[in-house]
VEXDREN-2710 file (C-alpha; in Angstrom, 1 decimal):
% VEXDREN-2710
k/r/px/py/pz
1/UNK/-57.7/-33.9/97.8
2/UNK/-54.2/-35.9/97.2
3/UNK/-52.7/-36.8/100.8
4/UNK/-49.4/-34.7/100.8
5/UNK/-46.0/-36.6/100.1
6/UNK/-44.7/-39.1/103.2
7/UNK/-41.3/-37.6/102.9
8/UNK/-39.5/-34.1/104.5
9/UNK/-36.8/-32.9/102.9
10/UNK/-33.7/-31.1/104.4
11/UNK/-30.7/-29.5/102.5
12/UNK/-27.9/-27.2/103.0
13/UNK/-25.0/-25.8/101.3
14/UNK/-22.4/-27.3/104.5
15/UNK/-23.9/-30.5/106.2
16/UNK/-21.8/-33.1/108.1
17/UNK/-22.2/-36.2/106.5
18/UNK/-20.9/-39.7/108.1
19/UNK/-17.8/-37.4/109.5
20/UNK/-17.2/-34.9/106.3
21/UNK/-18.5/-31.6/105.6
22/UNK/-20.2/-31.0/102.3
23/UNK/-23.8/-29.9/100.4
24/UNK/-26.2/-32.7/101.0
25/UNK/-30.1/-33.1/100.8
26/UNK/-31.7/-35.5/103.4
27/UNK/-34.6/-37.6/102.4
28/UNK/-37.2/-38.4/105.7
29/UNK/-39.8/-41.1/105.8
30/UNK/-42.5/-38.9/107.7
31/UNK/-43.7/-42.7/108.5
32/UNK/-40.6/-43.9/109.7
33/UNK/-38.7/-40.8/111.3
34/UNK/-35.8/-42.1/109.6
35/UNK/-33.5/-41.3/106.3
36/UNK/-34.4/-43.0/103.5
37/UNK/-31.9/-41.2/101.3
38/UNK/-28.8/-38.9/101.0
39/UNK/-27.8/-36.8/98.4
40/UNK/-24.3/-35.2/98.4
41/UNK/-25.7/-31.7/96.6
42/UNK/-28.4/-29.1/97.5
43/UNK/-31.3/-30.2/95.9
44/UNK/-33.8/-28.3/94.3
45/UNK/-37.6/-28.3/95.3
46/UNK/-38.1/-29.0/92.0
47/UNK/-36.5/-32.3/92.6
48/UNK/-39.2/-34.0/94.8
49/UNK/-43.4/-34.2/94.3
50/UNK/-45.4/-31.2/94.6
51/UNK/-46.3/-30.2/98.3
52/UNK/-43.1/-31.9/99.2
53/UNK/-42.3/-30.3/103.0
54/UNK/-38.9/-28.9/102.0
55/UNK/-36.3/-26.9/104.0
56/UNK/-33.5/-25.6/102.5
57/UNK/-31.3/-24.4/105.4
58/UNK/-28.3/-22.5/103.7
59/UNK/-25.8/-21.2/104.7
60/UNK/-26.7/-22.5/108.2
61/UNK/-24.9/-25.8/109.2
62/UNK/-26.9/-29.2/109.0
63/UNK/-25.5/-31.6/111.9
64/UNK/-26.2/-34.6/113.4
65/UNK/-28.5/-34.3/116.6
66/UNK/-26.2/-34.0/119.5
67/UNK/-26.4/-37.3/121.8
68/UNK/-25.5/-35.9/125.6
69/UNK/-24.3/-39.1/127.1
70/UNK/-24.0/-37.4/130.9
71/UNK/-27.2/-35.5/132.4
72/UNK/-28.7/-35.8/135.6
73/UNK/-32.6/-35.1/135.4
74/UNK/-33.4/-36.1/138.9
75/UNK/-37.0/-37.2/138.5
76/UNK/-38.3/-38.2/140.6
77/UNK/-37.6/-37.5/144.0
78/UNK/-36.0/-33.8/143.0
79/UNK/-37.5/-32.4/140.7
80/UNK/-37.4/-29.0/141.8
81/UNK/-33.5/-29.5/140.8
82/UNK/-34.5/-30.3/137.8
83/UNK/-37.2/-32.5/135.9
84/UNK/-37.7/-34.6/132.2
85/UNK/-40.0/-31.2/131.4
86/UNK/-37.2/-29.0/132.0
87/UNK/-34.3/-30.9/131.2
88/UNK/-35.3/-32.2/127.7
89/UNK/-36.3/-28.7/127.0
90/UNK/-32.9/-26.9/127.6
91/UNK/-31.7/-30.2/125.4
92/UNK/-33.4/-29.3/122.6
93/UNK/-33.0/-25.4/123.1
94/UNK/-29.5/-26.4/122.4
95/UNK/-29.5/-29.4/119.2
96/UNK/-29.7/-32.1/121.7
97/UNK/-31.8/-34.8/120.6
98/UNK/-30.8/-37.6/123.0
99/UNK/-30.2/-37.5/126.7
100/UNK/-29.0/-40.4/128.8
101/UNK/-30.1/-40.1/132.5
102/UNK/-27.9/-40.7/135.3
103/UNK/-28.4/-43.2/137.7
104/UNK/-28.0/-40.2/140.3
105/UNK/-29.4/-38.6/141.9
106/UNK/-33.6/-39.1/141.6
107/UNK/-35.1/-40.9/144.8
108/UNK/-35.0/-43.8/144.0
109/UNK/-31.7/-43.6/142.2
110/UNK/-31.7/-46.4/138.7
111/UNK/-29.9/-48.7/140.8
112/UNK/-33.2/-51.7/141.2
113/UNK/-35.5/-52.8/138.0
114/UNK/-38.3/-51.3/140.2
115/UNK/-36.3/-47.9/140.8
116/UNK/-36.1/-47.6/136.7
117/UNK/-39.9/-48.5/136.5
118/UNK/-40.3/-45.6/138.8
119/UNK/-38.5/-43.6/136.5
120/UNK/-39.8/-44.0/133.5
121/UNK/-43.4/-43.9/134.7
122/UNK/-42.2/-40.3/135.8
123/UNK/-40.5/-40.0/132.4
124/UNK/-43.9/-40.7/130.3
125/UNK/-45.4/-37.8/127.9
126/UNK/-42.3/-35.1/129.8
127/UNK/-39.8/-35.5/127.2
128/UNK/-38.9/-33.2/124.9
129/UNK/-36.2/-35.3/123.1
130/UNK/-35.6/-39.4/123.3
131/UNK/-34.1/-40.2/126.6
132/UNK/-32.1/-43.4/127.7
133/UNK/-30.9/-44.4/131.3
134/UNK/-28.1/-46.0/132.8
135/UNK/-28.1/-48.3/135.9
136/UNK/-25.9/-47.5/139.0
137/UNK/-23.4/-49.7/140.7
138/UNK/-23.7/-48.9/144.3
139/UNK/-22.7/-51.8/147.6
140/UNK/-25.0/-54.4/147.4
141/UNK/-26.6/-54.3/143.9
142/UNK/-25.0/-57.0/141.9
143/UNK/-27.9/-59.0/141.5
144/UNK/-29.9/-56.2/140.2
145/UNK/-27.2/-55.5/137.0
146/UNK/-28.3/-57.8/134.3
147/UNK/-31.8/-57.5/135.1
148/UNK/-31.3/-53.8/134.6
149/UNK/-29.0/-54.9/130.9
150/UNK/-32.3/-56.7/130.1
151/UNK/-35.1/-53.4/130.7
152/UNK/-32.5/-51.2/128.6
153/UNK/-30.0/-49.4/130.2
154/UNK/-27.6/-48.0/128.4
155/UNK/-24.7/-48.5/130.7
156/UNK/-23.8/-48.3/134.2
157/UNK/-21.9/-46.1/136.9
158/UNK/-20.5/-46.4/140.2
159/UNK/-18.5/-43.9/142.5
160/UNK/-15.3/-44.9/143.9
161/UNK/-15.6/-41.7/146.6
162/UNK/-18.7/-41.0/148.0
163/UNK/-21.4/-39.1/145.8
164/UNK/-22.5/-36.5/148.5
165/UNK/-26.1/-38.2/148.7
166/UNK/-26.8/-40.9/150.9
167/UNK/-28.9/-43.1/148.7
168/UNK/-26.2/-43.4/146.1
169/UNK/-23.2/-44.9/148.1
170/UNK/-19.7/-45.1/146.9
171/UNK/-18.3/-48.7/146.2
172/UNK/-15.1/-50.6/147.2
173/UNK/-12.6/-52.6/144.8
174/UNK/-14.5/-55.2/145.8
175/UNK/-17.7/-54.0/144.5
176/UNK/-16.2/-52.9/141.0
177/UNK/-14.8/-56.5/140.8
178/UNK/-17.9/-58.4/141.2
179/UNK/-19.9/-55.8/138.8
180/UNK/-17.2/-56.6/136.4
181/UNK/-17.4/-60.3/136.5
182/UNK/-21.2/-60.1/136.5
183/UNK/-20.9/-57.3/133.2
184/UNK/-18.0/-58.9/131.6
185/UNK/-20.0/-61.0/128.5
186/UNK/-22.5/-58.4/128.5
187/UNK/-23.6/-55.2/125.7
188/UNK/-22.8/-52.5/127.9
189/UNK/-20.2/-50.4/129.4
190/UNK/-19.0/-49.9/133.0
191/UNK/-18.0/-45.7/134.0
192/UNK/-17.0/-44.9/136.9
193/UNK/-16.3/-41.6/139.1
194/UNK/-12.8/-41.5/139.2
195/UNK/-11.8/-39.7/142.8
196/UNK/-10.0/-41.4/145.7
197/UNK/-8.4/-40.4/148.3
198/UNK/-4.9/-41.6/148.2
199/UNK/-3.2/-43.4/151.2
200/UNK/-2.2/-40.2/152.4
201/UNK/-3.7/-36.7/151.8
202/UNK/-4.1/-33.7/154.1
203/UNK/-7.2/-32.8/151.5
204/UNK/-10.7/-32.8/152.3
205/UNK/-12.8/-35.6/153.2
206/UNK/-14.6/-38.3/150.5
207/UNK/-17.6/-36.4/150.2
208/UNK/-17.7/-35.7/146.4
209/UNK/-20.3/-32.7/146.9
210/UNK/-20.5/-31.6/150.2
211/UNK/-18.1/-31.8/152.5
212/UNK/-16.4/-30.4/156.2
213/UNK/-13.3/-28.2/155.4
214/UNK/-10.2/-29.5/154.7
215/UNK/-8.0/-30.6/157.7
216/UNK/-5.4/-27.7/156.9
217/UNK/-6.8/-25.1/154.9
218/UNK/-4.7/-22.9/152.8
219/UNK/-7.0/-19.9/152.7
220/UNK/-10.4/-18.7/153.4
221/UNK/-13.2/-20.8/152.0
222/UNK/-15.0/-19.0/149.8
223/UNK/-11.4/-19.0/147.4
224/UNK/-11.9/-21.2/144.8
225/UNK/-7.7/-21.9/145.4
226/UNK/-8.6/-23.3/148.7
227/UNK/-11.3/-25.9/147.3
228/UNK/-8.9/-26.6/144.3
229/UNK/-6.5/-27.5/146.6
230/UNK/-8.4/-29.7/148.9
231/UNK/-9.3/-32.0/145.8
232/UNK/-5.8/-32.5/144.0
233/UNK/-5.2/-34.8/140.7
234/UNK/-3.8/-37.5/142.9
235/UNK/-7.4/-38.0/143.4
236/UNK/-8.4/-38.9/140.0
237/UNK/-5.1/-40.6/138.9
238/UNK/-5.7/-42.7/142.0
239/UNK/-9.0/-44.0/141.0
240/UNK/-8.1/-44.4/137.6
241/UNK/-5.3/-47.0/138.8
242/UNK/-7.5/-48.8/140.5
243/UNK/-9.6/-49.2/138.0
244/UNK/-7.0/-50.2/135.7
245/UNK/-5.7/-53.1/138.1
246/UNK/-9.1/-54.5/137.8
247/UNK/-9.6/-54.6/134.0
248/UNK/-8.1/-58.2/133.8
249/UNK/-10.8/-59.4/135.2
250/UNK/-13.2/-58.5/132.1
251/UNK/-11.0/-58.0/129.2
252/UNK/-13.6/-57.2/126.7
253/UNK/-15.9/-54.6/128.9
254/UNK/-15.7/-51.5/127.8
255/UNK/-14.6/-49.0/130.4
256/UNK/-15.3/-46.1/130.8
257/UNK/-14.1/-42.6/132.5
258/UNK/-16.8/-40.0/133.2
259/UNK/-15.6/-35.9/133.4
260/UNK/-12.3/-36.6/133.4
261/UNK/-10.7/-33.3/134.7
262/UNK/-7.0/-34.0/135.8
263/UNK/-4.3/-33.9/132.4
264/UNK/-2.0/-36.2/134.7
265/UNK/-4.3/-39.1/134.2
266/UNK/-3.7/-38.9/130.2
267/UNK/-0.7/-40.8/129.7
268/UNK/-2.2/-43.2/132.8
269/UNK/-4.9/-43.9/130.0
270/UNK/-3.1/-43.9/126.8
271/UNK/-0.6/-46.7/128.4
272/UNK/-3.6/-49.1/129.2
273/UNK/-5.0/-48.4/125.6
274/UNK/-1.7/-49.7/124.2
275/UNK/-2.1/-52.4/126.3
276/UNK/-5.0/-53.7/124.9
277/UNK/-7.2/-52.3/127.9
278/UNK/-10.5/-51.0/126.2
279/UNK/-11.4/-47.9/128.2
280/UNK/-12.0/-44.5/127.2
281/UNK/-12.5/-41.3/129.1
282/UNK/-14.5/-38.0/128.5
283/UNK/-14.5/-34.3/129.4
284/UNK/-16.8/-31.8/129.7
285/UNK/-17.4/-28.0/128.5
286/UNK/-16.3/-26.4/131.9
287/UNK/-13.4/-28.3/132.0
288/UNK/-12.8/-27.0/128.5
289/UNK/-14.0/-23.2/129.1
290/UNK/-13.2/-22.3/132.5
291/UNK/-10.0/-22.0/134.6
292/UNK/-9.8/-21.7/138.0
293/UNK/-8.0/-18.1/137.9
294/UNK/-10.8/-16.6/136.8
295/UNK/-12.8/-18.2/139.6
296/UNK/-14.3/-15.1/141.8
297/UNK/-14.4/-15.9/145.8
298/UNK/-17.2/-17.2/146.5
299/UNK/-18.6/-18.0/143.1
300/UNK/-19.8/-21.2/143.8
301/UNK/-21.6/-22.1/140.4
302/UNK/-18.3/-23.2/139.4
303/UNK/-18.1/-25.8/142.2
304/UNK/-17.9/-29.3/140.7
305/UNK/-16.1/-32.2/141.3
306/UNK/-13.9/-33.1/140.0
307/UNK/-13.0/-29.6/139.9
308/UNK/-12.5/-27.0/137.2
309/UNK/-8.4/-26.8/137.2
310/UNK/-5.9/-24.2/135.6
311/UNK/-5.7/-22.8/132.4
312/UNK/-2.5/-25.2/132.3
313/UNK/-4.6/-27.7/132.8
314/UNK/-7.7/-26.5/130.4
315/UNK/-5.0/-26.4/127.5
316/UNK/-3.7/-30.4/127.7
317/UNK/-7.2/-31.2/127.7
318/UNK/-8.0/-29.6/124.4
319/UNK/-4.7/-31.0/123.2
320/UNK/-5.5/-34.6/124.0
321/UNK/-9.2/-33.7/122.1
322/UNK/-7.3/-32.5/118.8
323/UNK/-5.6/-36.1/119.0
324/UNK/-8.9/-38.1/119.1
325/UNK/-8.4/-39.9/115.6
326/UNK/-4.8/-40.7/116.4
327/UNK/-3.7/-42.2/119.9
328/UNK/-6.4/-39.7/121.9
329/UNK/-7.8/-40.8/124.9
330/UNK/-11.1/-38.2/125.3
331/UNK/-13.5/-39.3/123.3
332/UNK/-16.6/-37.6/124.3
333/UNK/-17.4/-34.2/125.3
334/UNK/-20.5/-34.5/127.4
335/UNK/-22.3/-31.5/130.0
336/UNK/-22.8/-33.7/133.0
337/UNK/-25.5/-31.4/134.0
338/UNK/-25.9/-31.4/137.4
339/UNK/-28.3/-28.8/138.8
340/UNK/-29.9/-28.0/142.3
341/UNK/-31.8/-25.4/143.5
342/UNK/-30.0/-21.9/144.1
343/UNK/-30.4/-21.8/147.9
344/UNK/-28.2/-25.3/147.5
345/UNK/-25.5/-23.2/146.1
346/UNK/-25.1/-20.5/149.0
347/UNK/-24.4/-18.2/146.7
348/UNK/-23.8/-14.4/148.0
349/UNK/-26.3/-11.7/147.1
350/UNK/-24.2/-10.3/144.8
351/UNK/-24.2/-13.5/142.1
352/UNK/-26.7/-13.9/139.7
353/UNK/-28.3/-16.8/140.1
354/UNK/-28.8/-16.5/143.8
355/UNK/-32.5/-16.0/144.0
356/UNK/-35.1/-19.0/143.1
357/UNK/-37.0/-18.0/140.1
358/UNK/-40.7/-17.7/139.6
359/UNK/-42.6/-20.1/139.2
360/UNK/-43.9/-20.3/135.1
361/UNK/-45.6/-22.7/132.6
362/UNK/-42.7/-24.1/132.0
363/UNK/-41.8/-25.4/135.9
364/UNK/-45.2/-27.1/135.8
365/UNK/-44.0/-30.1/137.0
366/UNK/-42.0/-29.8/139.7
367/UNK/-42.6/-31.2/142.5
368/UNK/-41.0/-30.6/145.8
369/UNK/-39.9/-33.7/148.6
370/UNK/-39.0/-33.5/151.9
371/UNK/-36.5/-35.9/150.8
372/UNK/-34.2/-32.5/149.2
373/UNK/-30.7/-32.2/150.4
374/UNK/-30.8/-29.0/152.5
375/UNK/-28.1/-26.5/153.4
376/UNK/-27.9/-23.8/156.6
377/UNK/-27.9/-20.4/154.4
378/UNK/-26.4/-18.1/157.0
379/UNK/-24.5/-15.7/156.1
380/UNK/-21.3/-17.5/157.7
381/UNK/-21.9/-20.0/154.8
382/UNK/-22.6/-17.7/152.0
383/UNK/-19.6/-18.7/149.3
384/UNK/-18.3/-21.4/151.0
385/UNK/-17.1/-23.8/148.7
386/UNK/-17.0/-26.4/151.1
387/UNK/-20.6/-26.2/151.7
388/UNK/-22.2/-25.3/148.7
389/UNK/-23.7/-28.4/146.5
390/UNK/-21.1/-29.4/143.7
391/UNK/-22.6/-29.4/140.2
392/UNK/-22.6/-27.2/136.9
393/UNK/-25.9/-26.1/134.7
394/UNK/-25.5/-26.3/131.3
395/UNK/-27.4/-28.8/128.9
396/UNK/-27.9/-27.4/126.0
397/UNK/-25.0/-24.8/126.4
398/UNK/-22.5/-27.2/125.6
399/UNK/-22.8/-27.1/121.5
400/UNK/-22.1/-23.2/121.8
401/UNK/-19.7/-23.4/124.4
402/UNK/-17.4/-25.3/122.4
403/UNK/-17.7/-23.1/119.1
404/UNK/-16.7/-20.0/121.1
405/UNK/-14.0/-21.5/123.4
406/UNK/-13.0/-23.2/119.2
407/UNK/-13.3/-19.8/118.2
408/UNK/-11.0/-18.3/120.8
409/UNK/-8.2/-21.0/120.3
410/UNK/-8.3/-20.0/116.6
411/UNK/-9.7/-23.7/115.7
412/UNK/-12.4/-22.7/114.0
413/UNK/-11.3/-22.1/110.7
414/UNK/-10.1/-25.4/110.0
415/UNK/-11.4/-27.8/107.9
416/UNK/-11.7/-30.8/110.3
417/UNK/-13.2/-27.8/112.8
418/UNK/-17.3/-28.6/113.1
419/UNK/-16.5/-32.9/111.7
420/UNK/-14.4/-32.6/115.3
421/UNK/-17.4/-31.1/117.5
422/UNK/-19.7/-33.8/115.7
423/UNK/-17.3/-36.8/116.9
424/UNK/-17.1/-35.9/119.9
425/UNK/-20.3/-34.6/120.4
426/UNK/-22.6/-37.0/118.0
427/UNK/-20.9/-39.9/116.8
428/UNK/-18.6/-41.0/119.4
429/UNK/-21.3/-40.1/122.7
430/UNK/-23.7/-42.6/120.5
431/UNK/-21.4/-45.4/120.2
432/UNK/-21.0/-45.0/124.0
433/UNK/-24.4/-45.6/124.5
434/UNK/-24.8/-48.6/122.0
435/UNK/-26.7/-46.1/119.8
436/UNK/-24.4/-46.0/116.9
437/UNK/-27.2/-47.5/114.3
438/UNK/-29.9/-45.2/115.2
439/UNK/-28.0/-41.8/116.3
440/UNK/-25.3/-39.6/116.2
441/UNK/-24.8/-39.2/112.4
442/UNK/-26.8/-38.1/109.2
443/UNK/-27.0/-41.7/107.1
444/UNK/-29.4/-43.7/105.3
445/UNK/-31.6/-46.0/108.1
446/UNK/-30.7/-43.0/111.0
447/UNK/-33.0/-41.8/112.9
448/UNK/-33.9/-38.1/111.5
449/UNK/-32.1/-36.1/114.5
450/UNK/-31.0/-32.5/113.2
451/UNK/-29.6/-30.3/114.6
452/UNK/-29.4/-26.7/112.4
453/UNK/-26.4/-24.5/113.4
454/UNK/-25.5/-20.6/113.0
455/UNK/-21.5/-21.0/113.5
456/UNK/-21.8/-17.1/112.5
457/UNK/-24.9/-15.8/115.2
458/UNK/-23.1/-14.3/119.2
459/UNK/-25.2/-14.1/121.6
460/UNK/-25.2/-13.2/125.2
461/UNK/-26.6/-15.9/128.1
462/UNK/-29.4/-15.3/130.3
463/UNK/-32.0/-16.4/132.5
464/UNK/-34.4/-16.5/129.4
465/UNK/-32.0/-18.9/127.3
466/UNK/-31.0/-21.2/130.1
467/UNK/-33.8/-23.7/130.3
468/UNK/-33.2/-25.5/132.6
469/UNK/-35.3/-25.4/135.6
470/UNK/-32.8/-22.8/137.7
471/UNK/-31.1/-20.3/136.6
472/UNK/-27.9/-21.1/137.8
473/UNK/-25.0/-21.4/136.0
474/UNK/-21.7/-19.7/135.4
475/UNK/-22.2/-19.3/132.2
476/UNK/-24.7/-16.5/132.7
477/UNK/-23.4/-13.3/131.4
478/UNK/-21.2/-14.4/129.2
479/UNK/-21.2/-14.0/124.9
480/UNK/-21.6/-17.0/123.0
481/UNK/-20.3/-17.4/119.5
482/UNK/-22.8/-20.0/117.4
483/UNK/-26.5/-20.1/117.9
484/UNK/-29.0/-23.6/117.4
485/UNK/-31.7/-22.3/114.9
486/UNK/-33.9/-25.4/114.8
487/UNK/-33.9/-28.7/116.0
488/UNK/-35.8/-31.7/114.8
489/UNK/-36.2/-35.8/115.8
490/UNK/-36.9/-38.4/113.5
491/UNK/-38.2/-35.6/110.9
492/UNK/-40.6/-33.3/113.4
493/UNK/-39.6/-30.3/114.1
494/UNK/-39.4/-29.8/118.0
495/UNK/-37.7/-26.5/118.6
496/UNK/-37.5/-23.1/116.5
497/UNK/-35.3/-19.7/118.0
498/UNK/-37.9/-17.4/117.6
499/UNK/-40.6/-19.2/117.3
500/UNK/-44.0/-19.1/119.4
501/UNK/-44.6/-21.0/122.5
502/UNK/-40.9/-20.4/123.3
503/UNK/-39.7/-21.9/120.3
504/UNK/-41.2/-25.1/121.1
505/UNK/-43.3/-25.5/118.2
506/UNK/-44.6/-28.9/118.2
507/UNK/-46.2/-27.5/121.2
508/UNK/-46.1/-31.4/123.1
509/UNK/-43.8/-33.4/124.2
510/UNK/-42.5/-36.5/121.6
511/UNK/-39.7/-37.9/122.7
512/UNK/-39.1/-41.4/123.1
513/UNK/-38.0/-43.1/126.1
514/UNK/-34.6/-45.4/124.6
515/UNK/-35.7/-49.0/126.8
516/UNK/-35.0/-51.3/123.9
517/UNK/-32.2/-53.7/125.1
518/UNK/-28.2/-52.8/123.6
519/UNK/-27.1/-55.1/121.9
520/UNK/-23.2/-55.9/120.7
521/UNK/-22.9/-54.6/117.0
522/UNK/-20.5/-55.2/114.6
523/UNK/-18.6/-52.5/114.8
524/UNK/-16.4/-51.5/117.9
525/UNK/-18.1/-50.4/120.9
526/UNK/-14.8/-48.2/121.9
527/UNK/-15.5/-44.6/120.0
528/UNK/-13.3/-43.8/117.6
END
């Protein structure tokens, strides 16, 4: 019997193609995982050798994997926040096909070689989807940063305010200055926390995720005004200066702002970009979704730093996005998924989300430390935004998020509507991560990451569509425009909606872990 052909095919009527929507048919070495060739038309079966594996996915959108450039996984050392199982699952749930770990906050954090080789170890056969890491820059460390550019990172972060867990330490001008020096003639990029307190501030101490009231409160503190207040955009246009004061000292390392929230740090940015300073800045879905008026008291699964701000506020953002191919700062739009347990949270009864889950198949690998971060739970503290853990739940939310928030703004219907979600989403999260030959578009010699998209499908979240490990996120309850039907990496199909086994057909875990070193490429490093 004749070995079937060593291709899979994929076409649809709307596809987006190196950054343009049109019919295409993709070609996929099932040797190689990778496209071997791309056609600009739908294809008939016809076309290709009998028992071809063909999938025509009309009138369903063919896209680009999504490459989430900000997730915190937390293995190991947490994982009852969350895990590589878990985590890669929700990803690919959602179209995610790559994830890139934060250096925070596992025990040990990525900030030693042997703190990576912990991490991978826990990493091996858990992963859903291909995973990179980045190092952290932490007091202390600097000799540790180009052997940790040599095992793969993909980039590295520091905090200039302090990260609310003690093994991950903020760092000083100081620090920043000699990882830049150290970083400055090698392939990777330097992000960094922007938050500081400025000379003078009557806000809330430097803990970034838990921290004492503020020295004057302006209302109870389970108001989500009174925690907005305490962390004010002095904060991040502060950091973001200091930062910026430093760049001289390594003029062609990328920098690099994570969750930017604040819209006063835009023209901060756009000024140093005209000055020849390369550094860029993303945002993240609940910056671009929620607004802190419609923050309930006490609803502290909105609780992030920095924080969700005003609708004001939500609405510069997504200007600045729709000016990405002109002088735009945001680049990326990433989930910085940053879970904990619900107790963490001290959420009131009345919340969903405020009860622990049962334990299924799918939490198989959790395994609890005495190491956890733990939290009094009495009733006193119950909404408290000042003592609740700070950190939204959303990987593989944030495709849909966007489409319906799009859809709401009336953005939708444009032509340059879904090419714009694949920039910043795709394209531009995989040149961040020196990825931009492998991922983040559909082109000859790509890796075969797809993500297939319903723009049409609404659906409503719940606990059975999050997952992530807990259920815990303000996006629970609410109706989603624009559903993932299938996802697939390098041309195996990992997740189906409907599917059996949860939609995880492939029924084991295949993704790669991403430890080859970066390397400078041709094209810019800076996203477009």
């Amino acid at each position: 019997m004749a070995a079937p052909p060593a291709i899979t095919v994929h076409t649809s009527s709307r596809a987006v193609i190196l950054g343009r929507l049109t019919p295409a048919t993709l070609v996929i070495s099932r040797a190689t995982g990778r496209i071997t060739s791309l056609y600009h038309s739908v294809l008939p079966a016809s076309d290709f050798p009998p028992g071809t594996s063909y999938h025509d996915h009309s009138p369903y959108l063919l896209l680009p994997g999504l490459v989430d450039a900000h997730v915190h996984l937390n293995e190991p050392g947490r994982t009852e926040w969350e895990g590589f199982y878990t985590g890669t699952q929700a990803a690919a749930f959602g179209g995610v096909t790559t994830v890139i770990d934060m250096p925070l906050n596992a025990i040990p954090p990525t900030t030693t070689v042997a703190g990576l080789e912990e991490k991978i170890l826990a990493a091996h056969d858990q992963c859903w989807v291909d995973v990179g890491f980045y190092g952290g820059i932490i007091p202390g460390n600097v000799e540790e940063l180009q052997p940790l550019v040599n095992k793969g990172v993909r980039g590295f972060k520091g905090f200039l305010i302090e990260s609310g867990v003690d093994e991950f330490p903020a760092v000083s001008a100081d620090d920043v200055a000699q990882a830049m020096r150290t970083l400055a003639d090698q392939p990777t990029t330097l992000m960094v926390h922007a938050e500081m307190i400025p000379p003078i501030s009557d806000s809330v101490g430097d803990d970034v995720q838990t921290s004492l009231p503020p020295l004057s409160p302006r209302g109870p503190l389970n108001a989500y005004s009174t925690f907005l207040a305490s962390r004010p955009s002095s904060f991040e246009t502060y950091a973001i200066e200091e930062i910026l004061s430093l760049a001289h000292l390594a003029p062609d390392l990328p920098l690099h702002i994570v969750h930017l929230s604040a819209m006063e740090a835009i023209p901060l940015l756009r000024k140093a970009r005209a000055e020849g300073i390369k550094i860029t800045a993303e945002t993240c879905p609940h910056y671009l979704s929620l607004a802190a008026e419609q923050i309930a008291h006490g609803d502290t699964r909105h609780k992030c730093c920095p924080p969700i701000r005003s609708q004001r506020n939500q609405d510069k953002l997504w200007d600045e996005l729709q000016l990405y191919s002109k002088e735009g700062v945001i680049k990326t739009v990433v989930s910085d998924h940053s879970p904990c347990t619900p107790d963490l949270k001290l959420l009131p009864l009345h919340i969903p989300g405020c009860h622990t889950p049962s334990s299924s198949a799918s939490d198989r690998q959790a395994t609890p430390t005495s190491d956890t971060a733990s939290t009094d739970t009495t009733d006193s503290t119950k909404g408290n935004f000042f003592s609740a853990w700070g950190g939204i739940s959303s990987v593989g939310l944030g495709l849909p998020i966007l489409w319906t928030e799009m859809s709401r703004r009336g953005l939708t219907s444009a032509d340059n509507a879904v090419t714009d979600l694949v920039k910043w989403c795709c394209h531009n999260t995989a040149i961040q991560v020196g990825l931009e030959t492998q991922k983040g578009d559909l082109a000859v010699g790509f890796d075969g990451d797809i993500c297939v998209f319903d723009d049409a499908a609404e659906w409503t979240v719940e606990p059975s569509t999050m997952l992530f490990r807990n259920k815990c996120s303000p996006y629970q309850g609410k109706v989603m425009k624009g559903m993932v039907k299938e996802t697939w990496i390098r041309g195996q199909k990992v997740f189906e909606k409907g599917a059996e086994n949860g939609g995880f057909v492939g029924k084991q875990c295949t993704g790669r872990l991403l430890l080859e070193k970066r390397t400078k490429q041709f094209k810019a490093d800076e996203p477009e």
